[in-house]
One Martini backbone bead per residue (centre of mass of N, CA, C, O) as a GRO file, in nm:
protein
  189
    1UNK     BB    1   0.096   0.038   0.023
    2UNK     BB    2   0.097   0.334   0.022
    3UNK     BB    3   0.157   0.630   0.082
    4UNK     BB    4   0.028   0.930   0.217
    5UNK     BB    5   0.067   1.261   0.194
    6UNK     BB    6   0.146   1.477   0.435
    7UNK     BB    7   0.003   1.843   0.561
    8UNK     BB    8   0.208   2.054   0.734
    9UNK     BB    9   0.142   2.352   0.659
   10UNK     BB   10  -0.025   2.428   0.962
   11UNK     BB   11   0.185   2.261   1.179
   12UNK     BB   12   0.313   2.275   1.400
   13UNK     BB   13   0.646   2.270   1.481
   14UNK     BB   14   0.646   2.120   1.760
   15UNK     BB   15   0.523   1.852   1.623
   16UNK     BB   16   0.697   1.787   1.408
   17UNK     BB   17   0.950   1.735   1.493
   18UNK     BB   18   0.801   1.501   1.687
   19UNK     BB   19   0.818   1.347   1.406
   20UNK     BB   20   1.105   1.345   1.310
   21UNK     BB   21   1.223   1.218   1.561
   22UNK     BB   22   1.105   0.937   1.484
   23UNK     BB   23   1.166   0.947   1.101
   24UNK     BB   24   0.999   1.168   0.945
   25UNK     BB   25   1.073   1.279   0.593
   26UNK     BB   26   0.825   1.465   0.584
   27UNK     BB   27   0.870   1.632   0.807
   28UNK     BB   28   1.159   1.723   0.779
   29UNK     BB   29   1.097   1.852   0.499
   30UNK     BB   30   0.904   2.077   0.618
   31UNK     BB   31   1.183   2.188   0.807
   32UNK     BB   32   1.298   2.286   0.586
   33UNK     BB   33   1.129   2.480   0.429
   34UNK     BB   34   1.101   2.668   0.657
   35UNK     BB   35   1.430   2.711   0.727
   36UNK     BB   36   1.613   2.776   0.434
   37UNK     BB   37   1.661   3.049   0.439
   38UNK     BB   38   1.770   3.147   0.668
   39UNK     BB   39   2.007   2.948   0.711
   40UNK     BB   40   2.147   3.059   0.450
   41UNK     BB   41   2.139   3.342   0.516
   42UNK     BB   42   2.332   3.320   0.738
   43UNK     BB   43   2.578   3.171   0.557
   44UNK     BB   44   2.619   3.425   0.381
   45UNK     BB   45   2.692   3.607   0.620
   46UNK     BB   46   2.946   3.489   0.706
   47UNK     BB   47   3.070   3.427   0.430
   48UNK     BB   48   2.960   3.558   0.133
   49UNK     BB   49   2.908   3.261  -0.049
   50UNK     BB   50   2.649   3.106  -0.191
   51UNK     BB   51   2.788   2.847  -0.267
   52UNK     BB   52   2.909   2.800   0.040
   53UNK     BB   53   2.610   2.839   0.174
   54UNK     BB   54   2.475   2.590   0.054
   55UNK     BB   55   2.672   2.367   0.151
   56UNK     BB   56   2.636   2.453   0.458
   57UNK     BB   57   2.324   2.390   0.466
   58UNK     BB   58   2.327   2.123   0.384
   59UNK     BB   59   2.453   2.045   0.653
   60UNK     BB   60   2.308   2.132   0.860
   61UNK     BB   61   2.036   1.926   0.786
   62UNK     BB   62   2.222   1.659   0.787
   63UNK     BB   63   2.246   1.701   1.130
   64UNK     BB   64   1.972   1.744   1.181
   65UNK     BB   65   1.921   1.432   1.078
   66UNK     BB   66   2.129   1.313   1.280
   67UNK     BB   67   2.034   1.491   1.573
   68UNK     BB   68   1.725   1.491   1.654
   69UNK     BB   69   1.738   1.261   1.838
   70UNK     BB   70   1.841   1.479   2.078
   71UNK     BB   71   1.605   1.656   2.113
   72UNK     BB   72   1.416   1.737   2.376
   73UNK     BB   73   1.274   2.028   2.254
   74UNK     BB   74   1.102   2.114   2.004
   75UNK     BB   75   1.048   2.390   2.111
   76UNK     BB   76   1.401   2.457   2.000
   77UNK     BB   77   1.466   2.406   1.731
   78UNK     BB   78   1.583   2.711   1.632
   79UNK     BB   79   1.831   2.728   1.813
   80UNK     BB   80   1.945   2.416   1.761
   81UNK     BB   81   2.002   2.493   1.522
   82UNK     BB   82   2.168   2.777   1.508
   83UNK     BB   83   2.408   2.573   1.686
   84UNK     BB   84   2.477   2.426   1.428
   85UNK     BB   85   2.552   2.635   1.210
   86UNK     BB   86   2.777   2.770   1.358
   87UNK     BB   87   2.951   2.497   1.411
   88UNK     BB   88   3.011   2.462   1.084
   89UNK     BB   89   3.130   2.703   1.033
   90UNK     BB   90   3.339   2.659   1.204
   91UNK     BB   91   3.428   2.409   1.121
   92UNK     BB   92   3.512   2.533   0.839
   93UNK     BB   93   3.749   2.707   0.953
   94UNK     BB   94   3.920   2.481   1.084
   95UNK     BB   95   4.016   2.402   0.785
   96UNK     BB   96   4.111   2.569   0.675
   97UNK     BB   97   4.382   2.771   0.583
   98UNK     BB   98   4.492   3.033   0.712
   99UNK     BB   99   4.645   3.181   0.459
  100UNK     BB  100   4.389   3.170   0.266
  101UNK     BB  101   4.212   3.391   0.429
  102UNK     BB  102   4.440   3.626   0.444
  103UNK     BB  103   4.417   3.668   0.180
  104UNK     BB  104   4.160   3.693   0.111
  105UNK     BB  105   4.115   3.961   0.341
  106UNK     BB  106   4.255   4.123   0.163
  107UNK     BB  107   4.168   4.169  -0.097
  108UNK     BB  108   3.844   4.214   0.024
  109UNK     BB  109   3.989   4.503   0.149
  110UNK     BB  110   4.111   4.620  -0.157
  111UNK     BB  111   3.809   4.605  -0.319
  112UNK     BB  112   3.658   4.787  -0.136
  113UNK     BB  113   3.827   5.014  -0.142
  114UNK     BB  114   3.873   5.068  -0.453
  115UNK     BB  115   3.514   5.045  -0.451
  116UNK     BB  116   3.300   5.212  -0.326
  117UNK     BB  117   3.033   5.037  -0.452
  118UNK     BB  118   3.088   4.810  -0.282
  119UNK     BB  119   3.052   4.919   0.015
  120UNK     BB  120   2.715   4.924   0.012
  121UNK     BB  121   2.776   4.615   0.035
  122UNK     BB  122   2.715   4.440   0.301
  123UNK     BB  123   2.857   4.172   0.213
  124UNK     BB  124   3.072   4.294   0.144
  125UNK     BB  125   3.201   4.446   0.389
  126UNK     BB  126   3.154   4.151   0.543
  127UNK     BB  127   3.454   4.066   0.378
  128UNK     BB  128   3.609   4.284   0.550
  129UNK     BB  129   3.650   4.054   0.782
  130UNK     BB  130   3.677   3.884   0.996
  131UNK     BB  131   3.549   3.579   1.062
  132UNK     BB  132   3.483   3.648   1.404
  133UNK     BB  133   3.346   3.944   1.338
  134UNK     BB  134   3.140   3.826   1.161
  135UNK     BB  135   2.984   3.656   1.325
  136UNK     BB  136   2.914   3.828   1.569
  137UNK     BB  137   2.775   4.021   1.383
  138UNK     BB  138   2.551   3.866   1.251
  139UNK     BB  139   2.425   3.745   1.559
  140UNK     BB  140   2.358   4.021   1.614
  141UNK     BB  141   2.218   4.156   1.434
  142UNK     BB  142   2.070   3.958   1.198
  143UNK     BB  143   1.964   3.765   1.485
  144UNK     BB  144   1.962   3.911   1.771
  145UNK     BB  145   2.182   3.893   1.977
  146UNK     BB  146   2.366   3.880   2.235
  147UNK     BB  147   2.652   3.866   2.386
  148UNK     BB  148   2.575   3.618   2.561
  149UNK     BB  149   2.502   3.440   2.350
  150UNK     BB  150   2.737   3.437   2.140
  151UNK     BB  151   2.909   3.301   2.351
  152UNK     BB  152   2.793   3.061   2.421
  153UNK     BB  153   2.771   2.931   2.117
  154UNK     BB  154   3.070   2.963   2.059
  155UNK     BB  155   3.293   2.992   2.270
  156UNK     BB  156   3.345   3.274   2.345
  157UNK     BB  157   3.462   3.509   2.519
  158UNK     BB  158   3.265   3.815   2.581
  159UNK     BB  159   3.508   4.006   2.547
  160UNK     BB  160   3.529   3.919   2.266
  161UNK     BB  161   3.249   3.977   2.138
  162UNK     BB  162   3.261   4.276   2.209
  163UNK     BB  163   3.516   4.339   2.032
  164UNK     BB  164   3.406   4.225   1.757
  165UNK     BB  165   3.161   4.376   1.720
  166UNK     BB  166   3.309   4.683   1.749
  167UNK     BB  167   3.510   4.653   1.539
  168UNK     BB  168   3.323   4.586   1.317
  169UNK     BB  169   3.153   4.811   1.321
  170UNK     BB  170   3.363   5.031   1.249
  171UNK     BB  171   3.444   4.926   1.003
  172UNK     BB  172   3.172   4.944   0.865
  173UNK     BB  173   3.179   5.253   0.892
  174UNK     BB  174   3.403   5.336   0.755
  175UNK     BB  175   3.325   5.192   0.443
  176UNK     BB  176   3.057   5.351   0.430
  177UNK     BB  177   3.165   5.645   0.481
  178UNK     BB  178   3.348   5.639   0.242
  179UNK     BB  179   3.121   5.629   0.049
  180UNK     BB  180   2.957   5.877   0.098
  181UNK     BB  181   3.194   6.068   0.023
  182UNK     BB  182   3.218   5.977  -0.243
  183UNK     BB  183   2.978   6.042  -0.356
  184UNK     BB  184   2.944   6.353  -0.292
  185UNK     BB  185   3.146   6.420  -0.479
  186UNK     BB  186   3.036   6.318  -0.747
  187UNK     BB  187   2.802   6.505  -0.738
  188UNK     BB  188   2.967   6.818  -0.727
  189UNK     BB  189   3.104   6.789  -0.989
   0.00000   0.00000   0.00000
């Protein structure tokens, strides 16, 4: 007898993972449907490069399926995602060659600096961030995270990422009011 179809689109969250945790591959496909924008974006605002982005969440949510029966409460769902994701990245970073990130990290922060027109996007702009930077800024903003839950998350020390929230900050004022002024110049003329 075939299997019929169950249409999750209208049932709570917390129904749903409870029913994935069981090994339902339709609740758990229900919740990849629900949930792959937001993570897509997180690891795009991580990373800077969508396809790097795309490989990264597809990664978040094999992890999510093989490790959601560890989940005791379903209603945490989104957090526990959330720091599955965080994992990745990091677990990503842990992985490249310390010198290959440093090139990139010079490269991006020199075709900022001399393109202007480019400083306004601001995924370009978090791509000259270093790595720690730019992960605590997007938890920031991106995500509304306190700077404790951040700590929390990454396993970073406190005043590390309020340093790293407030550099990364810094640097992004700095980036986007250089393009500012320069455009306001390009207008007067």
């Amino acid at each position: 007898m075939a299997r019929v179809p169950t249409s999750f689109s209208k049932a709570r969250e917390a129904l749903i993972v409870a029913l994935a945790r069981t090994g339902d591959r339709d609740a758990f496909a229900e919740l990849v449907q629900r949930r792959q924008v937001w993570i897509r974006n997180l690891m795009r605002r991580c990373c800077g490069d969508i396809t790097l982005a795309d490989d990264l969440a597809q990664q978040v949510f094999l992890q999510a399926w093989k490790d959601i029966r560890r989940l005791r409460n379903p209603r945490k769902f989104g957090p526990w995602l959330k720091k599955l994701a965080v994992n990745v990245w990091l677990q990503h970073l842990r992985k490249n060659d310390a010198l290959h990130n440093a090139v990139e990290h010079d490269d991006s922060v020199s075709s900022v600096q001399n393109t202007p027109a480019v400083a306004m996007d601001l995924d370009r702009a978090l791509d000259a961030l270093s790595n720690p930077e730019r992960l605590c800024i997007v938890l920031s903003y991106h995500e509304g995270m306190t700077h404790g839950e951040i700590a929390e998350l990454t396993h970073f020390p406190l005043g590390t990422v309020k340093s790293h929230v407030r550099r990364g900050s810094e640097h992004l004022q700095q980036l986007l009011s250089a393009y500012a002024g320069n455009q306001s110049t390009e207008e007067s003329q």
